[in-house]
N, C-alpha and C positions, 0 to 999 in steps of 0.2 A: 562556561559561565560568561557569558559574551552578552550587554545589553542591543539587544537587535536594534540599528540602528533607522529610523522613520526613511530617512531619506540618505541616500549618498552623497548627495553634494546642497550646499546651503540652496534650497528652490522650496517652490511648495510639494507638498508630498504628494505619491505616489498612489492612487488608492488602494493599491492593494496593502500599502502602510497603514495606513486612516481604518481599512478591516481588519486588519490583523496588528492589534498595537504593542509595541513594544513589552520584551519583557525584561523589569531588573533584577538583573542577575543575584541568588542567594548565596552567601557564602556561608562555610563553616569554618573561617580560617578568624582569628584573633586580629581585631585592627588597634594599635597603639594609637592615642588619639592625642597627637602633637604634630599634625600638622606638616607630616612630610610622608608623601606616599610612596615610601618602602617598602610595603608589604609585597606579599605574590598575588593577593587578591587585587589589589588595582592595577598590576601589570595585566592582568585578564582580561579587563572590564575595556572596553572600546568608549571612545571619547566621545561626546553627543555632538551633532556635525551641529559648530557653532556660525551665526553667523553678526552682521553688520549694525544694529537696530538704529544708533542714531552716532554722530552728527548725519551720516550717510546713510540712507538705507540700504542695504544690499550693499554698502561700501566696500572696499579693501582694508581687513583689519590689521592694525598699524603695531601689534602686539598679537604673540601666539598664545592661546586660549583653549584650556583642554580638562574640559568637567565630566568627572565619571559619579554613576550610583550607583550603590550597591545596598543590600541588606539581609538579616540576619535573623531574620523573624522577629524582632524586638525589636532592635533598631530600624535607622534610614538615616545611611549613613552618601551621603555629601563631598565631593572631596575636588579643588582643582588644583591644575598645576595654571600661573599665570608668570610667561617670562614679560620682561620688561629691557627693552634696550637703552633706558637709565634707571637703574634700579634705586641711584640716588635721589630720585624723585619721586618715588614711591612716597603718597600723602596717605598718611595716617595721624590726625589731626585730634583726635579723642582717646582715653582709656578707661571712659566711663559707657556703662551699660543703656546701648537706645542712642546714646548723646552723639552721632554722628553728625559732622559739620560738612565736611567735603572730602571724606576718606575717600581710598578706591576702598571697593565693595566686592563682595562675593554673593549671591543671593540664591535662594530655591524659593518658589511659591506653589503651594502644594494644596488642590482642592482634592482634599482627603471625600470627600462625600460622591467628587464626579459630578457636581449638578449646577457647575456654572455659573454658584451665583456667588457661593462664598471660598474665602482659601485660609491658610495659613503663613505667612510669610518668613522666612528667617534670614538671615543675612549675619556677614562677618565683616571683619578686615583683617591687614595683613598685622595688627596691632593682638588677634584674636578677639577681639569684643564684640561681645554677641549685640543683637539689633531682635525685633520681632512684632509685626503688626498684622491684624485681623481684618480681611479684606473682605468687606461687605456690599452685597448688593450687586454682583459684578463687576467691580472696580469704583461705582456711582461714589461710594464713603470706604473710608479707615480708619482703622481706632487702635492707634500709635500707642494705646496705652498700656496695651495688653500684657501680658507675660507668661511666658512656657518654662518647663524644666525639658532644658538639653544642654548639650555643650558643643565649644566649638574650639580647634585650637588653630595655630597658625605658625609660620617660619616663614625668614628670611633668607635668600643667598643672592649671590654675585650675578644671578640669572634673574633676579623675579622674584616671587613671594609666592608660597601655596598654604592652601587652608585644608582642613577635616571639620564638618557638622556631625555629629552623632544625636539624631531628633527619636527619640522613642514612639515606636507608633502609638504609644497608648495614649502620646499627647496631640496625634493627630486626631483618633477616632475615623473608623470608616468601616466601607460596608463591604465585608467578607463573602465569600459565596467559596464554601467549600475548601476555607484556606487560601482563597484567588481575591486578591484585594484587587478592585478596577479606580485608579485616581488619575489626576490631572496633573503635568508638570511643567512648570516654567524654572529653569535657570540662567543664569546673566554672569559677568563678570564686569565691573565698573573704574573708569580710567580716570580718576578725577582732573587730573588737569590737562586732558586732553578733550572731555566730556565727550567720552565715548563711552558704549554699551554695546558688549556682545552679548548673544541671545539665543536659546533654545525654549523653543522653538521657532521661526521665522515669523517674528511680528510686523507688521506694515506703522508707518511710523503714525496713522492716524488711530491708533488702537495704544492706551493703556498697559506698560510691559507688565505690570502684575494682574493684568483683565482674568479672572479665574476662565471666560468661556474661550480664552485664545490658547490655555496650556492644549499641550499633546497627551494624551491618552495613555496610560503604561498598566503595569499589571505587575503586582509581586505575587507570587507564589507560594506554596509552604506557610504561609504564616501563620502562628500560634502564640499568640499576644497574650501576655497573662494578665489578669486584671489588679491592675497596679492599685495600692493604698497608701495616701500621703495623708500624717499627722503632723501638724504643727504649732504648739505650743506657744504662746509667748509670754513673756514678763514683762511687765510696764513697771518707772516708779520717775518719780521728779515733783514739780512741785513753781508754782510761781503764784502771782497775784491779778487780779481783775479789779479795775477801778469801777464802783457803780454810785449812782447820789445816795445819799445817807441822810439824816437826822440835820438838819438846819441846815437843809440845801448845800448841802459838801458832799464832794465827791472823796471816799475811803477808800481805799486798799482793805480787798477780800484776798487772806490766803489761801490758796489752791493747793492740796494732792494729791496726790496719782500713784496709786498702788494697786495696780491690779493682774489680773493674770487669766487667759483666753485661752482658746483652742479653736482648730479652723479641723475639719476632715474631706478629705477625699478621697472616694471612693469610685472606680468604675464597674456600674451595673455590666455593660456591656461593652463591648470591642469602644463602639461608637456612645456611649450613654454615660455621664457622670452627674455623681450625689457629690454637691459639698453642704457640707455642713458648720454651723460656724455657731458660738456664745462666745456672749461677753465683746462682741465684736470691737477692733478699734484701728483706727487707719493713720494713727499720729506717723508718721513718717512719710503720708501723701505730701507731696508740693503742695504748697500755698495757692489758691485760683491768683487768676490774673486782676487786678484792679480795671474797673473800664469805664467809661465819663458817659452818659447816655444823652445826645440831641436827637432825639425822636421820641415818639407817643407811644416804642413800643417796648415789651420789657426786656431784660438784657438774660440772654444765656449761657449759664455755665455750664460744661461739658464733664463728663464724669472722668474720674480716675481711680477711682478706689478700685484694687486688685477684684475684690470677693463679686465684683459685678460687672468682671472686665470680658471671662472666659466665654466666647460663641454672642459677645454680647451680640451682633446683628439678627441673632436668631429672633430677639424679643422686638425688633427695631420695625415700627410703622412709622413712616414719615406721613405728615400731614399738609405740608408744603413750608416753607423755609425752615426753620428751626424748630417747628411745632410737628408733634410727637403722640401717640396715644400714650405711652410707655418713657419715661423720661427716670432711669435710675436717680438719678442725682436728688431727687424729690425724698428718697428714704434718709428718712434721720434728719427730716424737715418738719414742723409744722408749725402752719400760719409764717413762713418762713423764718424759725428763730429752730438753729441744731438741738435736736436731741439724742438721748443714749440706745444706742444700738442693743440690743437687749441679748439678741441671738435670732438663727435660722437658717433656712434649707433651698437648694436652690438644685435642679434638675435640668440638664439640658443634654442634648445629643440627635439621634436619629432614630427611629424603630420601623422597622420596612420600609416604606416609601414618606414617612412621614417626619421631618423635624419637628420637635417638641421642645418645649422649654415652661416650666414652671419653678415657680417661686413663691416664699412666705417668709417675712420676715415679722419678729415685735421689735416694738422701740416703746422707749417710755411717752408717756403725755404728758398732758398740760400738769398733771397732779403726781406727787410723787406716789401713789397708790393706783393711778389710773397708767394704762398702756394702750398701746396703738398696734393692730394686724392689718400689714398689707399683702396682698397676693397678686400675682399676676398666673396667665395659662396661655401660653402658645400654640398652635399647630398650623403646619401650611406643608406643602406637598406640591411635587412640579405637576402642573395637566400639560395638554395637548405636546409641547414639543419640549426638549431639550433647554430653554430659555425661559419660562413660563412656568409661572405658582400660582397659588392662591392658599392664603391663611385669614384664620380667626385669629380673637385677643381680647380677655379678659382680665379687666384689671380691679380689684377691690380696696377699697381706703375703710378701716373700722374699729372705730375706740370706745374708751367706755362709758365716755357719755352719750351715746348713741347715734354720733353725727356718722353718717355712712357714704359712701360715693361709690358708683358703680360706671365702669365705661366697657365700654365693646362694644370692636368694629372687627371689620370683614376688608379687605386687602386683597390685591393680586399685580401683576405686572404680564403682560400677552405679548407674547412677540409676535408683533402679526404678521409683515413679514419682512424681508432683507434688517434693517438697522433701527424699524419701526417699531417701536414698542408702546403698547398703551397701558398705564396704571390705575390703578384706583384705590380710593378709600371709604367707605363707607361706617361712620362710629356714631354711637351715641351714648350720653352720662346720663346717671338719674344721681344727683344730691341731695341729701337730707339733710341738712344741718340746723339739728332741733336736740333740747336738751330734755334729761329724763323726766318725764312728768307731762312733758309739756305737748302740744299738739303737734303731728308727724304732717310735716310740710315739704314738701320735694318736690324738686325743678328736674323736671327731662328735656333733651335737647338734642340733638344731631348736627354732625357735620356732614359731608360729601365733597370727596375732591376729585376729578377726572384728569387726566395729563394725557397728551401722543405728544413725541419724542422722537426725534432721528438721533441714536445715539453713536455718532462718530467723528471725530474730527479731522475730516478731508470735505472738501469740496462745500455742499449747500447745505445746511442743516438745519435743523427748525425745531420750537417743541411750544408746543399751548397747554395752560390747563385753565381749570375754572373749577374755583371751590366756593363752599355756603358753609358758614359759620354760625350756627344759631346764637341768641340772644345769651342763653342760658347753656352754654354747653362748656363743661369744666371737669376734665381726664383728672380726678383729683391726684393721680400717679404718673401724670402725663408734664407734657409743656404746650402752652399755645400763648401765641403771640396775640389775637385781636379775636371780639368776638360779635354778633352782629350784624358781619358783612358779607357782601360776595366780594368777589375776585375774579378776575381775569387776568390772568399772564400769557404773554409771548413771547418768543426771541425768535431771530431769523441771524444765521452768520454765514457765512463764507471764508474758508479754510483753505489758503493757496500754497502749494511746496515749489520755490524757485527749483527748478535744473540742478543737477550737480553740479558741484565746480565753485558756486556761490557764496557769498559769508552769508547770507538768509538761510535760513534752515526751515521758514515758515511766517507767512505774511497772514496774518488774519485783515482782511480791508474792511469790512465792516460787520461788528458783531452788534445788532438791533435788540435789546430790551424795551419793556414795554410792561404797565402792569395798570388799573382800575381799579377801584377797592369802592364801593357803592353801601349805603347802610340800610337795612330791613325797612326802620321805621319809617321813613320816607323816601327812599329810593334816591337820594342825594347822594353827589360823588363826596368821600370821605379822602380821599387820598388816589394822587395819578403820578407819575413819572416816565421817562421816555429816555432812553440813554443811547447812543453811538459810541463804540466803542472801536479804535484801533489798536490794534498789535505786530510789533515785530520781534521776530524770535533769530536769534544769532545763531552758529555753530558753535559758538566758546561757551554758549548757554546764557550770553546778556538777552536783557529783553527790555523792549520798551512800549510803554501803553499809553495812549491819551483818548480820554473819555470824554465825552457834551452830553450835559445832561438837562433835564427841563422837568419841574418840579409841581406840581400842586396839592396843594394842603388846605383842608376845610376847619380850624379849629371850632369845637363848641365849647372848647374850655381853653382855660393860659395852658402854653406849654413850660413847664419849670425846666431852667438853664442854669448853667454855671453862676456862681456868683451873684444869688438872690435876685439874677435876671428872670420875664417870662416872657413869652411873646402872649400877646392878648387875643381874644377871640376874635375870628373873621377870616375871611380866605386871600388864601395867597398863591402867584406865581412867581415861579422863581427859575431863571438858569445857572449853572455853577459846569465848572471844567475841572479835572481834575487831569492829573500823568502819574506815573509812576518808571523809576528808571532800577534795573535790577543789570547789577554788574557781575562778571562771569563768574560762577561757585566756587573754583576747585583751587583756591587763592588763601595763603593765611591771611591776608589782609582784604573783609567784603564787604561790600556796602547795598544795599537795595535804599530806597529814598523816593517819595514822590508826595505830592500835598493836589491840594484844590483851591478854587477862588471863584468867587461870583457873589449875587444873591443870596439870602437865606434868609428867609421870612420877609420881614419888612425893613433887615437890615444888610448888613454884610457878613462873609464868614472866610476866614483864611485857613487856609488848614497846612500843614508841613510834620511832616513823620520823618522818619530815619532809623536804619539799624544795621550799625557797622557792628560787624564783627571780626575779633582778631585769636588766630590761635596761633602763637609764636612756637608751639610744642603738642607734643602730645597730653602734656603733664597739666596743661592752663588753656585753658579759652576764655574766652569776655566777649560777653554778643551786650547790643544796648540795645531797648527797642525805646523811641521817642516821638510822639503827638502832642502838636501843639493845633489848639484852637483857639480861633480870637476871632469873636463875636464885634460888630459893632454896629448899634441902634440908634444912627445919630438923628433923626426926628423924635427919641426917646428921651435922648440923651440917657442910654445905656451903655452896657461892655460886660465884656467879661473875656479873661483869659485862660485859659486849661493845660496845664502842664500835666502831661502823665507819663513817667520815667518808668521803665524796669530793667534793672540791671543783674545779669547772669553771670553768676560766675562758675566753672567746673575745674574743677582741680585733682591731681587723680596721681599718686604715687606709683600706682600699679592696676590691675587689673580686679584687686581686694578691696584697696581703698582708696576711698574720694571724698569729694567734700564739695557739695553743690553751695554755693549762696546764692539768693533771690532775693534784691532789694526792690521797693517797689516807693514811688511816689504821685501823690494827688494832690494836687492845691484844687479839686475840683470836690472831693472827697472830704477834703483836709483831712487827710489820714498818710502817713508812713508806715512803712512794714518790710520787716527781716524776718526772712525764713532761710536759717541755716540747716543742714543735713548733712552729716558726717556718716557713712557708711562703711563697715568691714562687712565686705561679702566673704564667710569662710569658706563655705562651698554653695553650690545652687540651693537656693531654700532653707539657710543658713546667712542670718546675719546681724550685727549687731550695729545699732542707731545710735545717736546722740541726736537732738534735733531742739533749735533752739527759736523759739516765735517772740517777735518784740513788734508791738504797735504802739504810733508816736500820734498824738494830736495835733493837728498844725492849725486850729482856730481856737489858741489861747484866750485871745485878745477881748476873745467877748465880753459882756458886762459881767453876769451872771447867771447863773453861777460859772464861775473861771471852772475851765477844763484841768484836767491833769496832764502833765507834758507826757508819761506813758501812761495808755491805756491798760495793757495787757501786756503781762512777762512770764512766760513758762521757757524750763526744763527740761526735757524728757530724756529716759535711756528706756531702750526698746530694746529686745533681746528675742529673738525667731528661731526655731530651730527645726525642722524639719525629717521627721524619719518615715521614709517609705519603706515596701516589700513588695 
C-alpha cells in the first residue's frame, strides 16, 4: 500500500508519471483521528515528493515536510508530519472555524470531478481548526463561505506539529468508473512567518497554488461510497422590537417574536448528485453584510453567505462582466429589495455523465401575506474540445401571484484556444412582465452579449479584452447587473517580472494597463472612460506595495447623489486622482495593510485614506479594524462632505467549541450604527447552538421631523441545529 510516487525528486514529471497516475493507497486498518501518525498505515504510505512554491521557487526548504494520503472507501484521509527548528514559533493565531489570520497551514485542494475547472479546498492548523473554500472557475473566483462535514485534528511536540483531515468522500462527489475514482490533487504545508509554502505538486510561481487545472492526477480504488443522509432540525425563539412611523408622525416600537422550528435534508442521489431540501427556512446566525458608502452611478453588491446556497455554488455562477451575474443567490428572499420569509425548497446539484447540472426552486412570501413568490433556476454545461474548455446554458424564472413574471437565459462557455489563451463568452436575454391581474400583459425582452480573450498567467506579458452590449431593457430578475443601455470595452495589458534568487523582490509588476469605454445605445455618446497605470512590488516576507494613476471621465445626465446631501450636477467631467496602497508582511500578531488616494473628483477634490490593523495577541482574541475615510470638497460650490466608515471585528474563542464573533459597524454616511454579536457552541460537526444578538443605532437624530429614534431595531435570538446523518 505504497502511493506511487509522480516523480522522484521535486522536477517536472516523468511522462510516463503524467500516463500512469498515481494510486492512493486503500487501507483497511482503523486511523485514530488526533493528529499524530502512529498508526502502521502511515508508516506504509510514502511521503508526496514536496517541493519549494514561494518565497523561492524550486527553493531549498528551510523546514522538513512530509504529507501522506490514504483512504478507506469512505473517507480521504490527509495527514502530515511538519518539523520545525523553532517550534516556539509555531503561529496559530485563531480557534475559530475559517477565521484564519496568519496561521501556519496545512492544506489539500481536491478537484473531485477531474475537470479543471472547479475543486474543493480544506485546510488545518496546528491549533486543529478546520478552514474550507470552493474554488471556482479554475482559480478565476472563491467562495470562502462555504462549508463541509469533515474533521480534522492536530498535535504539538518538541519537533514541529502534525495534522489528520478525515473528508468523506460523499462530501467530495466524483465520478467513479468501476470503483476507480480519477481526481485531482494539490497539497501544501504553510510557514507563516517565514511565508513559505511547500507544494505538491511542483507549481511555477506564476500559476495560483489552488489552480484546480495544475493539481496532479491520482486515482482511488475499491471505493464504495454509501449514500450518505443529513437531517437537520432546528429551533428558533427570542424576540426584540422594530421602530416604524405611527399615527401622528411618531415613530413606535413594534414587538417582535420568533418561534419557530425548520428542517433542512440532504440526501445523495448519487456518488456525485445531492438533493437538499429545506422549509421553513432561516439563516439568523449569518454575519451581518458589510456597511458600504457608494461614490459612483453604479449599485453596490452584496455577496452571498447563507449556508443552504453555499454547496457547488460556482456550478450556477455565469459572470457577465464585473460583478454582474445571470444567477445572483442573494436576490432570493428579496423583493423590490425589502427581505422577505423563506417559505421552503429544493435544490440539486452534482454531475451525471459528462454533464454538471444544478437546479433550484425555492417559495418565499410576497408582497401580501396570502400572495408567494416561486423562483427557479436550471443549469447544465459540460467540458468540449479539450481538457480546459465548457460550455453551459441557464435558466432562471421569478413568479408570483400577481402575475409579474421574469424570464432570463443565456448560453456561456470559456475555449482554451491555445497555451494560456482563453476566450469566454456570454450570450442572455430576459423577458419581464410586470403587470397586475386583470390588467393588459406588457413585457420588455432584451439581450446582453459579452466576448473576452485573456492570457491567463502571471509571468511575463499578459493581456485580456472584452467587449459587452447591454440592452436598454435587460433585467436577470434573479441575477445582478450593474448598468444597462451601454456597450463596453475593456482592456488591460501587464507585465509580470521575477527578480533572480537571492533578492528581497519576489515579483516586480512595472506596468499593469487598464483601460475601459462605456458608450450609450441612444446616442452613441461616451457615458463613462478611465485609464489606470498601475505598479507593484511584491517582497519575500510577503509586503507589497502598489501605486496607481489613474485618469477619469464621466458624462453625467443626472446629479450624482454623495455623502452629506451633496450632489454633483449634470455635465462632463475629467479628472486624474492617484492612489497607493502599502501591505506590511502577514505572518505577524501585530498587521497593518494602509493606503488612500488624492486628486480630482468631479468638479471638486476627493481624499481618500483606509486602514486595517490587525492584532492577535493569542489564539483565544484577535481585533482586525478596517477604516475609509472620504472627504469630498466642492469649493466653487462651496460644498463637502466627510464619510467615516468603521468596522470592527472582533473573535474570541475558548476552545475549538466556543467562540464569540462581535461585528461593530459604523456610518456617518448611512447615519446608521450596528452590532452583530454571535455566540457559538459548536458540539460536534452540524451540531450547534446560537445566541445571536442585532442592534441598529440612528446617528441622524438631529433632524427636525419627525425626530428619529436613538435605536432602530433590537432583537434576541437562540438558535439550536442539530444534525443526524446515516
Amino acid at each position: 500500500m505504497v502511493f506511487a510516487a509522480v516523480c522522484v525528486q521535486c522536477g517536472a514529471p516523468p511522462a510516463s508519471a503524467q500516463e500512469q497516475p498515481p494510486i492512493i493507497a486503500r487501507t483497511s486498518e482503523g486511523i485514530v483521528l488526533d493528529g499524530r501518525l502512529d498508526e502502521r498505515a502511515w508508516a506504509s504510505v510514502d511521503p508526496l515528493p514536496m517541493s519549494m512554491y514561494s518565497p523561492i521557487h524550486r527553493g531549498r526548504m528551510t523546514e522538513a515536510t512530509e504529507i501522506r494520503l490514504l483512504h478507506d472507501g469512505t473517507y480521504l484521509y490527509a495527514a502530515g508530519e511538519f518539523r520545525d527548528s523553532e517550534p516556539e514559533r509555531i503561529r496559530v493565531m485563531s480557534l475559530t472555524r475559517d477565521v484564519t489570520v496568519a496561521d501556519d497551514t496545512f492544506g489539500i485542494v481536491i478537484d473531485a470531478f477531474d475537470d479543471n475547472r472547479g475543486a474543493l479546498w480544506f485546510f488545518t492548523t496546528p491549533a486543529g481548526i478546520r478552514g474550507d473554500v470552493e474554488v471556482q472557475d479554475d482559480g478565476q473566483r472563491t467562495n470562502r463561505d462555504w462549508n463541509a462535514h469533515w474533521e480534522a485534528a492536530a498535535a504539538r511536540s518538541e519537533r514541529g506539529w502534525s495534522a489528520e483531515m478525515r473528508i468523506p468522500l460523499s462530501t467530495l462527489g466524483f465520478q467513479s468508473d468501476g470503483g476507480a475514482v480519477r481526481l485531482g490533487v494539490i497539497a501544501y504545508r504553510y510557514i507563516s512567518r517565514k511565508n513559505e509554502r511547500h507544494i505538491f505538486p511542483e507549481i511555477g510561481p506564476d500559476e495560483a497554488y489552488f489552480r484546480p487545472s495544475s493539481a496532479r492526477d491520482t486515482i482511488l480504488e475499491d471505493v464504495r461510497v454509501r449514500r450518505r443522509v443529513y437531517v437537520t432540525p432546528y429551533a428558533l425563539g427570542g424576540g426584540g422590537f422594530t421602530a416604524a412611523l405611527g399615527p401622528g408622525d411618531r415613530y413606535l416600537r413594534s414587538a417582535n417574536t420568533v418561534s419557530e422550528l425548520g428542517l433542512d435534508f440532504k440526501y445523495q442521489l448519487t456518488p456525485n448528485l445531492t438533493l437538499d431540501l429545506t422549509t421553513n427556512t432561516d439563516f439568523a446566525q449569518v454575519e451581518a453584510d458589510d456597511q458600504q458608502v457608494n461614490l459612483t452611478r453604479l449599485p453596490l453588491f452584496f455577496p452571498e453567505k447563507r449556508q443552504f446556497f453555499q454547496e457547488r455554488a460556482g456550478t450556477f455562477m455565469v459572470a457577465t462582466g464585473g460583478s454582474s451575474r445571470v444567477f445572483h443567490s442573494r436576490s432570493i428572499g428579496l423583493r423590490d429589495g425589502d427581505p422577505t420569509r423563506i417559505l421552503g425548497g429544493g435544490r440539486l446539484v452534482g454531475r451525471a455523465g459528462q454533464w454538471d447540472i444544478g437546479a433550484l426552486t425555492m417559495q418565499t412570501a410576497g408582497d401580501r401575506d396570502d400572495a408567494t413568490e416561486n423562483v427557479g433556476v436550471a443549469r447544465v454545461s459540460r467540458r468540449v474540445f479539450n481538457p480546459h474548455s465548457f460550455l453551459g446554458v441557464i435558466a432562471t424564472t421569478r413568479l408570483d401571484g400577481d402575475g409579474r413574471s421574469n424570464i432570463a437565459l443565456a448560453l456561456d462557455g470559456t475555449i482554451r484556444v491555445a497555451g494560456d489563451d482563453y476566450l469566454t463568452f456570454q450570450f442572455a436575454g430576459t423577458r419581464d412582465a410586470p403587470f397586475a391581474n386583470g390588467a393588459a400583459r406588457v413585457a420588455s425582452i432584451d439581450r446582453l452579449a459579452r466576448i473576452a480573450w485573456s492570457k491567463r498567467r502571471s509571468r511575463g506579458l499578459t493581456y485580456a479584452f472584452s467587449w459587452r452590449h447591454v440592452g436598454d431593457d435587460y433585467h436577470p430578475g434573479l441575477g445582478f447587473i450593474d448598468r444597462v443601455g451601454v456597450n463596453e470595452v475593456f482592456y488591460s495589458l501587464s507585465y509580470f517580472h521575477y527578480p533572480a534568487e537571492g533578492g528581497a523582490l519576489i515579483r516586480i509588476d512595472p506596468f499593469q494597463l487598464f483601460g475601459q469605454v462605456v458608450t450609450r445605445h441612444a446616442d452613441g455618446s461616451v457615458e463613462s472612460a478611465f485609464i489606470e497605470h498601475d505598479f507593484d512590488a511584491n517582497w519575500r516576507s510577503g509586503a507589497s506595495v502598489g501605486l496607481d494613476a489613474e485618469l477619469y471621465f464621466d458624462d453625467l445626465r443626472q446629479p450624482l447623489a454623495l455623502p452629506g446631501g451633496t450632489a454633483v450636477p449634470e455635465g462632463q467631467y475629467y479628472y486624474p486622482r492617484f492612489e497607493y496602497d502599502i501591505n506590511l508582511p502577514p505572518g505577524q500578531l501585530a498587521r497593518l495593510s494602509t493606503g488612500g488616494g488624492f486628486g480630482r473628483f468631479y468638479d471638486g477634490q476627493l481624499s481618500t485614506l483606509w486602514a486595517g490593523p490587525a492584532w492577535n495577541p493569542s489564539p483565544h482574541f484577535g481585533l482586525s479594524l478596517s477604516y475609509v475615510l472620504d472627504a469630498g470638497r466642492f469649493t466653487d460650490r462651496a460644498e463637502e462632505f466627510t464619510s467615516h466608515n468603521v468596522r470592527l471585528r472582533l473573535n474570541a474563542a475558548r476552545d475549538r467549541h466556543l467562540s464569540l464573533n462581535g461585528f461593530v459597524q459604523f456610518s456617518n454616511a448611512n447615519h446608521l450604527a450596528a452590532a452583530n454579536v454571535r455566540l457559538r457552541y459548536n458540539v460536534r460537526e452540524g451540531t450547534d447552538f446560537w445566541v445571536v444578538y442585532n442592534e441598529g443605532w440612528n446617528l441622524d437624530r438631529d433632524r427636525l421631523f419627525p425626530p428619529l429614534p436613538q435605536t432602530q431595531a433590537r432583537a434576541l435570538l437562540i438558535k439550536y441545529t442539530h444534525t443526524m446523518d446515516w
